[in-house]
Steps between C-alpha positions, in 0.01 A plus 500: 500500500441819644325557810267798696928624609522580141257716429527885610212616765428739275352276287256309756211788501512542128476134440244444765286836366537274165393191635156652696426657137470173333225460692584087523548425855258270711299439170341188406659286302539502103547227224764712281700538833465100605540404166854702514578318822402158396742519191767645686463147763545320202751665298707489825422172619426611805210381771414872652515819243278843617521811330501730789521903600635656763401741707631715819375191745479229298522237178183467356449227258251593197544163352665153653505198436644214749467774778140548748628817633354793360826748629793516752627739704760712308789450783501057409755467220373790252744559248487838311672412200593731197311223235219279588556150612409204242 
């Protein structure tokens, strides 16, 4: 699994610029999203699953399930990876 090492700096502000242009962060939640994050809990078998974003100062969660906080701070545990987590 690949982590925020991997990835070149000169990817950050593209991916960020990217990110703010989705237009998706600190919005309410959505069924179609919490549906996604319900069935990936139980495909996995697994008490906690979020589908979450990050940003330059944090890990916002648009959908969780198992989980009461709404985001981290990006510097506890974030991993960057090359393909999303399931």
């Amino acid at each position: 699994m690949a982590s925020g090492a991997d990835i070149p700096p000169s990817f950050e502000a593209p991916r960020l610029k990217a990110l703010r242009s989705y237009q998706v962060l600190d919005t309410d939640p959505e069924p179609s999203y919490d549906d996604i994050t319900e069935l990936a809990s139980e495909l996995r078998g697994t008490p906690i699953a979020r589908l979450s974003l990050v940003d330059a100062y944090r890990q916002w969660f648009k959908s969780r399930v198992g989980l009461e906080a709404p985001k981290n701070p990006s510097q506890l545990g974030v991993l960057r990876p090359r393909h999303p987590l399931l």
